[in-house]
Jmol script that loads the backbone (N, CA, C; Angstrom):
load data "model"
ATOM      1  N   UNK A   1      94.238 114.083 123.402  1.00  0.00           N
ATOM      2  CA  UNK A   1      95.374 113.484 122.732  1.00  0.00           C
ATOM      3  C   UNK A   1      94.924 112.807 121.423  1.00  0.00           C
ATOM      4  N   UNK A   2      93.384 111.907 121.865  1.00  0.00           N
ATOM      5  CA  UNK A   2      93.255 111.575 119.719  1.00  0.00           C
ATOM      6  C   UNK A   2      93.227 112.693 119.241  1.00  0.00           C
ATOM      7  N   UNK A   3      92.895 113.471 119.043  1.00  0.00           N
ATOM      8  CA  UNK A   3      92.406 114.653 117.975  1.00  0.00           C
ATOM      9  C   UNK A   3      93.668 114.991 117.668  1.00  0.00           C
ATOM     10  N   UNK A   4      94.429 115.630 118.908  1.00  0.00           N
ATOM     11  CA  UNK A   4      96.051 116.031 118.523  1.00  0.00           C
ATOM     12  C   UNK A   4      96.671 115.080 117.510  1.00  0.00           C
ATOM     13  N   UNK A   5      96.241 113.686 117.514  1.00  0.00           N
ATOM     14  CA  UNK A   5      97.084 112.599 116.941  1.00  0.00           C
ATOM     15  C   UNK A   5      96.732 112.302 115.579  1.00  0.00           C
ATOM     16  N   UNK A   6      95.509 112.564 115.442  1.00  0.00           N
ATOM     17  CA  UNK A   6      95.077 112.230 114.304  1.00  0.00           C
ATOM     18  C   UNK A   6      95.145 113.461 113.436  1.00  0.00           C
ATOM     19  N   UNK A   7      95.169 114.577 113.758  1.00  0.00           N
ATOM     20  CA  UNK A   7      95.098 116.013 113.159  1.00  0.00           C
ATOM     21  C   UNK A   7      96.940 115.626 112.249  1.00  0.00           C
ATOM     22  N   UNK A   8      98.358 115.538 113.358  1.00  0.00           N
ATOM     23  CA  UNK A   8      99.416 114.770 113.347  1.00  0.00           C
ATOM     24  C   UNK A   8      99.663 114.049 112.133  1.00  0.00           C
ATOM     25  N   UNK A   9      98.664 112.802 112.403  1.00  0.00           N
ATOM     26  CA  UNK A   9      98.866 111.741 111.453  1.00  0.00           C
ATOM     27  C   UNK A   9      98.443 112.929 109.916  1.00  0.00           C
ATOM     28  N   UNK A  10      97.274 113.245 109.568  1.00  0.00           N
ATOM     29  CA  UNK A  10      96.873 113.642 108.712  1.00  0.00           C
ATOM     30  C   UNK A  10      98.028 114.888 108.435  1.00  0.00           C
ATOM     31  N   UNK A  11      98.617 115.650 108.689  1.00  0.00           N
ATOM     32  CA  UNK A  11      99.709 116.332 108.440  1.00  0.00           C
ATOM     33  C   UNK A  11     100.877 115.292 107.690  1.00  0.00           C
ATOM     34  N   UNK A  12     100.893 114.494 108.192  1.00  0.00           N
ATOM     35  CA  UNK A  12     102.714 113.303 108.133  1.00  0.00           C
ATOM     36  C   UNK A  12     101.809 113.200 106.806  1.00  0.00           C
ATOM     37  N   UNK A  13     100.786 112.125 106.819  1.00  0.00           N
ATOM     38  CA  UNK A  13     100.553 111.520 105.727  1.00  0.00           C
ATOM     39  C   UNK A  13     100.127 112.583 104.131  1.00  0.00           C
ATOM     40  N   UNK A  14     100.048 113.808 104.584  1.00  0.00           N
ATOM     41  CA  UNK A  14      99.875 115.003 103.564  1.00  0.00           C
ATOM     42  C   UNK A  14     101.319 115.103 103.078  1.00  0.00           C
ATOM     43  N   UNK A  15     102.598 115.050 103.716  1.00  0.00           N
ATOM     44  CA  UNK A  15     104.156 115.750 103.666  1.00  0.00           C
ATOM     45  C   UNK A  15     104.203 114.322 102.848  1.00  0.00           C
ATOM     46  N   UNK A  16     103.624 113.280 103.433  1.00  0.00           N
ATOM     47  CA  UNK A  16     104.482 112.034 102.493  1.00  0.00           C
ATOM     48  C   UNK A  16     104.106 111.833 101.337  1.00  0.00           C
ATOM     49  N   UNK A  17     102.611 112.541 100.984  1.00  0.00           N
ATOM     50  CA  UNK A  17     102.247 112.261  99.715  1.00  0.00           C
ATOM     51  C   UNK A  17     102.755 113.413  98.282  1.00  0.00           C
ATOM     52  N   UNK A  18     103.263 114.620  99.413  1.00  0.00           N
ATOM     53  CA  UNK A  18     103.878 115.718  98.503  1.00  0.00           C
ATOM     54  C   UNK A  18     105.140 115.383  97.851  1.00  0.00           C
ATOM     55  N   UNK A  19     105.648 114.503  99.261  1.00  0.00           N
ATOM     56  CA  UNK A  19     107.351 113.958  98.894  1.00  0.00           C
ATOM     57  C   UNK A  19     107.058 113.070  97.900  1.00  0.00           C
ATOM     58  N   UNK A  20     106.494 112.359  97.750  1.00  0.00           N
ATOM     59  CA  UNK A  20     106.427 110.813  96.587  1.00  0.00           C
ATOM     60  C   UNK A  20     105.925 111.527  95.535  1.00  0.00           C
ATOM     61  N   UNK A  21     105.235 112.542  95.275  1.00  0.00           N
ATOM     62  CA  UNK A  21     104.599 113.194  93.850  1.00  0.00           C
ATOM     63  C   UNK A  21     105.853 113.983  93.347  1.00  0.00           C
ATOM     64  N   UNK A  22     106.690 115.020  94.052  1.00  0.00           N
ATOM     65  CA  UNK A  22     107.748 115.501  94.042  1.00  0.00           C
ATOM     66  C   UNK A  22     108.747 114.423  93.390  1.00  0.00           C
ATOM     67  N   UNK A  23     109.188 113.655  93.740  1.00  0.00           N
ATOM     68  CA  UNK A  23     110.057 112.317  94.070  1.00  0.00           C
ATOM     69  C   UNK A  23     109.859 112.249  92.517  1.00  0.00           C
ATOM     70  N   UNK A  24     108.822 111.813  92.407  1.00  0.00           N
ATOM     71  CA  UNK A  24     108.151 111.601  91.005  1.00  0.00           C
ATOM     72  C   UNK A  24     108.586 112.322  89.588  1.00  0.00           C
ATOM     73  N   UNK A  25     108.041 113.437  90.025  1.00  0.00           N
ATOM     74  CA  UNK A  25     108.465 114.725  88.912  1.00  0.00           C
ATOM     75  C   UNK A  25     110.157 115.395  88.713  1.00  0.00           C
ATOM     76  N   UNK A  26     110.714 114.621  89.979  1.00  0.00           N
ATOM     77  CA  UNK A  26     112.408 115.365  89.956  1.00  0.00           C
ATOM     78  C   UNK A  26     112.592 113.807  89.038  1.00  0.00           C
ATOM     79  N   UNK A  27     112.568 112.749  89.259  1.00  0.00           N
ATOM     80  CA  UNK A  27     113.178 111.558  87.983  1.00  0.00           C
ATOM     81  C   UNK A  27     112.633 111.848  86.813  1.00  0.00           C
ATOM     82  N   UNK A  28     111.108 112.167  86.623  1.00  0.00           N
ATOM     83  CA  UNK A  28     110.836 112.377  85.060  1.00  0.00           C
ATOM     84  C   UNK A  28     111.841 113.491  84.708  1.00  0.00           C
ATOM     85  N   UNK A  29     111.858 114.648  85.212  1.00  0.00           N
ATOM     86  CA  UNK A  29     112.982 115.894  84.612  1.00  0.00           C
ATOM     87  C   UNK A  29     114.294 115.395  84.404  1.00  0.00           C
ATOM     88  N   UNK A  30     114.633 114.536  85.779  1.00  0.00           N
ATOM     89  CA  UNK A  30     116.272 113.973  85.466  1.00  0.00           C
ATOM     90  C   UNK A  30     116.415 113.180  84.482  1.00  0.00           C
ATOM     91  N   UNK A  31     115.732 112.228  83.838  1.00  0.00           N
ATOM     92  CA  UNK A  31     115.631 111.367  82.928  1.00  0.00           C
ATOM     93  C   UNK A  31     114.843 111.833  81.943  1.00  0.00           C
ATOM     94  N   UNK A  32     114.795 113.302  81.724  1.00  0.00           N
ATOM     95  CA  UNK A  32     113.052 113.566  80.320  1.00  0.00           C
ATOM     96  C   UNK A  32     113.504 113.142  79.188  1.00  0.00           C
ATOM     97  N   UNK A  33     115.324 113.102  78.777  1.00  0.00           N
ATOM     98  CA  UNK A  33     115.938 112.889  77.334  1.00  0.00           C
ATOM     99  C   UNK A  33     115.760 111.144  77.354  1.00  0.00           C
ATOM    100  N   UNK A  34     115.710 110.618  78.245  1.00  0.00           N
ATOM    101  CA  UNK A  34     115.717 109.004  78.442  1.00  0.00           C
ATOM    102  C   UNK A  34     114.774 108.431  79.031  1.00  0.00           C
ATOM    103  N   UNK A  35     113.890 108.335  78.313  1.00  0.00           N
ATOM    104  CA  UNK A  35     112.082 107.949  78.851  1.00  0.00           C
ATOM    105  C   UNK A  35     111.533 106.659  79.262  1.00  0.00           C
ATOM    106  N   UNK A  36     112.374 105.602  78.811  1.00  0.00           N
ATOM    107  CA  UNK A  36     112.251 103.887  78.889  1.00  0.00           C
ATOM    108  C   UNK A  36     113.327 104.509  80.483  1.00  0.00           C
ATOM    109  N   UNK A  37     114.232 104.665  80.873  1.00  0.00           N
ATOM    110  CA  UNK A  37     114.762 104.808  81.928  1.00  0.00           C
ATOM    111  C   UNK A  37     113.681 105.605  82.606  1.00  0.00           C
ATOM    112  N   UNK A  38     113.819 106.773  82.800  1.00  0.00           N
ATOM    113  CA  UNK A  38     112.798 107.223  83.743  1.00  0.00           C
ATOM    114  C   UNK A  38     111.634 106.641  84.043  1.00  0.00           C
ATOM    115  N   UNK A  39     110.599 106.168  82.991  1.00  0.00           N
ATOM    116  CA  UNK A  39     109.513 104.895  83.126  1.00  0.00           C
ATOM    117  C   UNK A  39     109.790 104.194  83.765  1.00  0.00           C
ATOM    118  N   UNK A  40     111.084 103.677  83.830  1.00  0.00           N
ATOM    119  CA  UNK A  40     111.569 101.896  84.583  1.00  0.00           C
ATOM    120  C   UNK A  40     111.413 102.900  86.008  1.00  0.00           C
ATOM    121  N   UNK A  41     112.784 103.820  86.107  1.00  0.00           N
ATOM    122  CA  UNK A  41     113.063 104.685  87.582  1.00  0.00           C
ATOM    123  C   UNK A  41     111.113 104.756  88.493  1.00  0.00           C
ATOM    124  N   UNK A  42     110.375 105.496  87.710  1.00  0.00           N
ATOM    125  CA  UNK A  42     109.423 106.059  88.530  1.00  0.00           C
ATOM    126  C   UNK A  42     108.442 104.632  88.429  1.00  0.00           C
ATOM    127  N   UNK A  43     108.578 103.227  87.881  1.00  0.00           N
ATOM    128  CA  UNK A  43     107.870 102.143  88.209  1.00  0.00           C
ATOM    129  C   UNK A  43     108.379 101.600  89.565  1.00  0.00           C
ATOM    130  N   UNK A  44     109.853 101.835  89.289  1.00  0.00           N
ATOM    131  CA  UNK A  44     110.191 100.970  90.534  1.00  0.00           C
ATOM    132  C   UNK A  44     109.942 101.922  91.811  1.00  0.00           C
ATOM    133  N   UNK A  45     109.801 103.258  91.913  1.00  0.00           N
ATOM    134  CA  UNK A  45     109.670 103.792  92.568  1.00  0.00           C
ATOM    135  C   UNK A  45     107.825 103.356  93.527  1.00  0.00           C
ATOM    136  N   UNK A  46     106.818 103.408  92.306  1.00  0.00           N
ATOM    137  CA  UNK A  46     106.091 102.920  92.694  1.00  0.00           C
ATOM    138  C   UNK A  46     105.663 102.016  93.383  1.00  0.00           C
ATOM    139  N   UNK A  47     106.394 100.320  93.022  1.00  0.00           N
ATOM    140  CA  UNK A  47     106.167  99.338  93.548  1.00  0.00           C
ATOM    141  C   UNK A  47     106.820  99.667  94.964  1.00  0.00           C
ATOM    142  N   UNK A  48     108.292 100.614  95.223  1.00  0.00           N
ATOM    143  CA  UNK A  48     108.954 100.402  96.582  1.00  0.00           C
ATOM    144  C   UNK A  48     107.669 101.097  96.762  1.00  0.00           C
ATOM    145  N   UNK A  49     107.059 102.261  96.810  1.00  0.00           N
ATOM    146  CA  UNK A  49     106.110 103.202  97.886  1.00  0.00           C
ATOM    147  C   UNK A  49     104.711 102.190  98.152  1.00  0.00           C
ATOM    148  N   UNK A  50     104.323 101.070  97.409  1.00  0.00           N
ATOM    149  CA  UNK A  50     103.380 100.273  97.761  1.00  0.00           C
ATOM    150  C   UNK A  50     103.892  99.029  98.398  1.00  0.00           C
ATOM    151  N   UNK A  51     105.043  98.769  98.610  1.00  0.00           N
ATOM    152  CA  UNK A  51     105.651  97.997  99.452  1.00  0.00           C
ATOM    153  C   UNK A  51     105.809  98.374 100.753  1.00  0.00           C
ATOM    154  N   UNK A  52     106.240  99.676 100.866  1.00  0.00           N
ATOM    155  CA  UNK A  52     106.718 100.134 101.790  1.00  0.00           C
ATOM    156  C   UNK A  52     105.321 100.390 102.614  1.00  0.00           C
ATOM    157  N   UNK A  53     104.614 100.866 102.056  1.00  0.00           N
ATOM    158  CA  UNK A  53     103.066 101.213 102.725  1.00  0.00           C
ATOM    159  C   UNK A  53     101.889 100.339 103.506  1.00  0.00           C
ATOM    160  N   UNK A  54     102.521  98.913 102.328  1.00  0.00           N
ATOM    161  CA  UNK A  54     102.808  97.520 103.373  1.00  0.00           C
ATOM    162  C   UNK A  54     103.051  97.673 104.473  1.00  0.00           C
ATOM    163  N   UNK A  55     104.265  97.733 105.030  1.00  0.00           N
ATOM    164  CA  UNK A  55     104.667  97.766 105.816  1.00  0.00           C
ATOM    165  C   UNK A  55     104.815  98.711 106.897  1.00  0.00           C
ATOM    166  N   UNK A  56     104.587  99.385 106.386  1.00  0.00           N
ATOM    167  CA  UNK A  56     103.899 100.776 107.553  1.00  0.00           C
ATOM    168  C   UNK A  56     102.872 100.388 108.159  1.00  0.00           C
ATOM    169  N   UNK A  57     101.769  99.761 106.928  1.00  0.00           N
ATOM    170  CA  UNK A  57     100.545  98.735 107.729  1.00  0.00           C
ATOM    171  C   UNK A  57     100.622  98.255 109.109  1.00  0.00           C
ATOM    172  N   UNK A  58     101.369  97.022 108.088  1.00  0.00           N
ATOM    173  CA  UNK A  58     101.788  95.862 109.478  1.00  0.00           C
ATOM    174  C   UNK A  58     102.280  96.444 110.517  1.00  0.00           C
ATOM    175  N   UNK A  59     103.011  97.198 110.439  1.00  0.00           N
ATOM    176  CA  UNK A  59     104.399  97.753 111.296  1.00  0.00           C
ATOM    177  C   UNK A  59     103.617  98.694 112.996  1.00  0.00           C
ATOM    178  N   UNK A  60     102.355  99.499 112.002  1.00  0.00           N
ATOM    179  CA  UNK A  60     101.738 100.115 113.267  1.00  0.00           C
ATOM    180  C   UNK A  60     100.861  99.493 113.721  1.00  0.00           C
ATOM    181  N   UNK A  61      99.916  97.892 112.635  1.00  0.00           N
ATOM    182  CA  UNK A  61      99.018  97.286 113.562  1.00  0.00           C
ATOM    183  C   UNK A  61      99.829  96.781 114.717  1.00  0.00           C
ATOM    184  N   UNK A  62     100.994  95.891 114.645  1.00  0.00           N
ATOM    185  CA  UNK A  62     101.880  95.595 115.332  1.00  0.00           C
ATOM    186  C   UNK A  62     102.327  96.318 116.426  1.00  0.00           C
ATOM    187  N   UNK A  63     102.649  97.694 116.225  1.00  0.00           N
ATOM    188  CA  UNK A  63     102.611  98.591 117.454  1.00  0.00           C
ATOM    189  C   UNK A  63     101.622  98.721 118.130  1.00  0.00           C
ATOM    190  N   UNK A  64     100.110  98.857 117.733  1.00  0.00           N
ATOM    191  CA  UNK A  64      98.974  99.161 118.369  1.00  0.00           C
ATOM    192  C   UNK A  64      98.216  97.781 118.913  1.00  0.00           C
ATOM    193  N   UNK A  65      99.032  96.561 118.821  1.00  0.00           N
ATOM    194  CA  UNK A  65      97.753  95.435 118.611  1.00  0.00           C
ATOM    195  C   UNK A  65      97.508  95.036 120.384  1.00  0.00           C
ATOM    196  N   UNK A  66      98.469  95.777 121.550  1.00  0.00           N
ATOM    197  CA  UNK A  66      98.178  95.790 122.467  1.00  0.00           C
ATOM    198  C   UNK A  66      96.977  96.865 123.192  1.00  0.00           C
ATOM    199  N   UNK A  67      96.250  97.504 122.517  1.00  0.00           N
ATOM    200  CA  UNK A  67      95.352  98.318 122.582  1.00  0.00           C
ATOM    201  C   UNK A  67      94.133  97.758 121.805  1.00  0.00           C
ATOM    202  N   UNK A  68      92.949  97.218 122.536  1.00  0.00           N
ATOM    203  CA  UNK A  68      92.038  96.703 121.879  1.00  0.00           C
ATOM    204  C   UNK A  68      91.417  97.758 120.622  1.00  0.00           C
ATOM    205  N   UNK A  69      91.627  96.970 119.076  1.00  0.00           N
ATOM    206  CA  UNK A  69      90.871  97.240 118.106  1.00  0.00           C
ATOM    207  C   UNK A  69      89.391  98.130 117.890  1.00  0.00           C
ATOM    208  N   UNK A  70      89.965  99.236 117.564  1.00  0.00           N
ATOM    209  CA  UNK A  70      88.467  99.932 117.463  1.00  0.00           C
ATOM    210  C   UNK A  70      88.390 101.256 118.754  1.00  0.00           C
ATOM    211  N   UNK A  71      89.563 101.160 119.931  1.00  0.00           N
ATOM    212  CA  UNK A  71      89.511 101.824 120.715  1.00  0.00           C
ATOM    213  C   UNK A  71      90.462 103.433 120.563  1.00  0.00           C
ATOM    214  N   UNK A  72      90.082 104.306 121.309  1.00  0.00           N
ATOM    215  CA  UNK A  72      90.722 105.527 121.187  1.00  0.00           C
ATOM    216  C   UNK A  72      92.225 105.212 121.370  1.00  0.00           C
ATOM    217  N   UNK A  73      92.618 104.091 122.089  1.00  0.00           N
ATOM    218  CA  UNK A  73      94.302 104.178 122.095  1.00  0.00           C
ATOM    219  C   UNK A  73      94.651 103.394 120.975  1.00  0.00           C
ATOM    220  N   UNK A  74      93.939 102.510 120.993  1.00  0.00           N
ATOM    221  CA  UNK A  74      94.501 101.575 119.275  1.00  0.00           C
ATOM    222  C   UNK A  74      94.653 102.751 118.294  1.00  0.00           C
ATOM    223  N   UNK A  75      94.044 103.708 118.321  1.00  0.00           N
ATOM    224  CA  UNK A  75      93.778 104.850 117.075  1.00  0.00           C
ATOM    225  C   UNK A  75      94.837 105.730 117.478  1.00  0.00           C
ATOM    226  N   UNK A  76      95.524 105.771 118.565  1.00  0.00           N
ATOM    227  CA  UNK A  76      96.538 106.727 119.057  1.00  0.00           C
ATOM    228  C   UNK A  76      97.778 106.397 118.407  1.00  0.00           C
ATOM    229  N   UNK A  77      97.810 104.922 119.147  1.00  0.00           N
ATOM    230  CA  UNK A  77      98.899 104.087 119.030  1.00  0.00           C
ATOM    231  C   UNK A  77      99.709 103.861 117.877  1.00  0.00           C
ATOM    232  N   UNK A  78      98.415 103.645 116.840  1.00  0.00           N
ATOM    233  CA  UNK A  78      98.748 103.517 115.409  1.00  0.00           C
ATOM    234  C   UNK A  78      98.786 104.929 114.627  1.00  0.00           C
ATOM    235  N   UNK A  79      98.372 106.077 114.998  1.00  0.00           N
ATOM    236  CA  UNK A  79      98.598 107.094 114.597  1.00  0.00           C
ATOM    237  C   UNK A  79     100.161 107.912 114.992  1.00  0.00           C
ATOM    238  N   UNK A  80     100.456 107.354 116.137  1.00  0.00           N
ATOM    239  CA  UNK A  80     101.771 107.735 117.079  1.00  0.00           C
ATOM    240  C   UNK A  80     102.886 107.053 115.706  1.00  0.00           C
ATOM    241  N   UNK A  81     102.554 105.753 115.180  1.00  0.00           N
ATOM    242  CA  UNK A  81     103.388 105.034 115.091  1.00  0.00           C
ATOM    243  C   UNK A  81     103.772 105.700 112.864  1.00  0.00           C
ATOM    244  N   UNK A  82     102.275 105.879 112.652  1.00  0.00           N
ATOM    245  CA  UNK A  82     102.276 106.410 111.213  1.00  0.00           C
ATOM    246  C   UNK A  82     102.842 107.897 111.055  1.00  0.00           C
ATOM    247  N   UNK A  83     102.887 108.755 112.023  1.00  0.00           N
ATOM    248  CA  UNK A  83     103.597 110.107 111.928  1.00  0.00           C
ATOM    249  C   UNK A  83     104.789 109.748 111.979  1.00  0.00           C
ATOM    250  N   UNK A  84     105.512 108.763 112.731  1.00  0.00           N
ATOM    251  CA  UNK A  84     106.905 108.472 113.086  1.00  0.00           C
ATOM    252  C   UNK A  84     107.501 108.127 111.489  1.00  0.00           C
ATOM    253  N   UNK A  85     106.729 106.962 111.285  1.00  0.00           N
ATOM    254  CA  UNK A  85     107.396 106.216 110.084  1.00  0.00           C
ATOM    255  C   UNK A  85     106.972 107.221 108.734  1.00  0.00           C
ATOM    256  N   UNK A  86     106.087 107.771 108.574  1.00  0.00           N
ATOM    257  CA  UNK A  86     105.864 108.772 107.683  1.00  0.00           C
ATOM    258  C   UNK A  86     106.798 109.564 107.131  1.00  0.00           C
ATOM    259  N   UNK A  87     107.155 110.228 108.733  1.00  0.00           N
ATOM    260  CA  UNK A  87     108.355 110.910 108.553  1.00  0.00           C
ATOM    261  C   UNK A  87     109.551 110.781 107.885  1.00  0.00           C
ATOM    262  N   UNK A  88     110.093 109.513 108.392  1.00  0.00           N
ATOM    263  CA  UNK A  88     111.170 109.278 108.169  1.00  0.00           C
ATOM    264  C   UNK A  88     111.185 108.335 106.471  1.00  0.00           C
ATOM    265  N   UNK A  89     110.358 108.263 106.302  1.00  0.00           N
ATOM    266  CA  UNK A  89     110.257 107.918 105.070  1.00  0.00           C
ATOM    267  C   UNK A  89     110.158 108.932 103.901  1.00  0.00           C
ATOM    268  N   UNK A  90     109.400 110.384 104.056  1.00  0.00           N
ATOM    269  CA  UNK A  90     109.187 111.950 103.662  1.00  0.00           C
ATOM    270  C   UNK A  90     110.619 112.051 103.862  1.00  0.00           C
ATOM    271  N   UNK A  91     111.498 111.758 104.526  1.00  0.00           N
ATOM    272  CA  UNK A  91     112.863 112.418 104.305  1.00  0.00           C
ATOM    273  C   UNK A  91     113.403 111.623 103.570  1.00  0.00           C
ATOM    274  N   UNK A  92     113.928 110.327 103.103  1.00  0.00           N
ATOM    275  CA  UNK A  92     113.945 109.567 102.338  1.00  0.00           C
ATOM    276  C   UNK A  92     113.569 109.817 100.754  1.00  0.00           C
ATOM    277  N   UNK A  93     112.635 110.086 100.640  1.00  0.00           N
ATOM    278  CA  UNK A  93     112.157 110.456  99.399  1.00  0.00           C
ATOM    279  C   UNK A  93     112.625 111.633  98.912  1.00  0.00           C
ATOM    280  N   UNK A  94     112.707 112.924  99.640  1.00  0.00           N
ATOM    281  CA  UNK A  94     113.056 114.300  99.544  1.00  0.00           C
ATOM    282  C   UNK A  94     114.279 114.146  99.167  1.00  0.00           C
ATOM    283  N   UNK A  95     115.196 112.793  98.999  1.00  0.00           N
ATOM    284  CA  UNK A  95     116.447 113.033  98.614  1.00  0.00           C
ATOM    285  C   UNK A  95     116.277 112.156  96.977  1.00  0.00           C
ATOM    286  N   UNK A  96     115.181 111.733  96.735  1.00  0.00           N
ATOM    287  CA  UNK A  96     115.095 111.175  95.238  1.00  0.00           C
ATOM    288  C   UNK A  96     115.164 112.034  94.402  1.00  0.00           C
ATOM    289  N   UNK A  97     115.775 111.857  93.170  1.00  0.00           N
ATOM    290  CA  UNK A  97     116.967 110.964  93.059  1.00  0.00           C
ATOM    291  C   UNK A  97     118.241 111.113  93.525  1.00  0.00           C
ATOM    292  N   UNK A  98     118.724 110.115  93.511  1.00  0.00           N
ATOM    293  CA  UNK A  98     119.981 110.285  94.576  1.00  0.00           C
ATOM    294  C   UNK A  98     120.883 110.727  93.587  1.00  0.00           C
TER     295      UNK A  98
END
end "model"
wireframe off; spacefill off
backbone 0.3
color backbone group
């Protein structure tokens, strides 16, 4: 089950980094005639995806912190918890710009 999980995680976290680069390049095109806008659009975009990544942090130590640190289920736990939120965040993005 780690290997399955972590193989998992490393998939989610590949889809989320395609979605946010994507994400990226559909506002510069939507905005290419208006460049101080698109600049502002894909800053703020930035700060939410390093906010948010925050909180994905916290969110799966928090899920995993009943599994002692350093162990194969802490690494499950928190991998269980980063494919979940990955996800649903990769779909989120796939709809930028709205």
């Amino acid at each position: 089950m780690f290997q399955c999980t972590v193989q998992q995680k490393k998939l989610a976290e590949d889809d989320l980094n395609k979605a946010y680069q994507t994400a990226k390049k559909r506002i510069v095109q939507m905005y290419g005639t208006q460049k101080k806008l698109a600049d502002d659009y894909v800053a703020t975009l930035v700060d939410t995806q390093r906010s948010w990544l925050r909180y994905r942090d916290g969110q799966c130590k928090l899920e995993a912190f009943a599994a002692e640190e350093g162990s194969n289920a802490n690494a499950v736990a928190t991998s269980l918890c980063v494919i979940r939120i990955d996800k649903e965040r990769t779909a989120i993005l796939k709809q930028l710009p709205y």
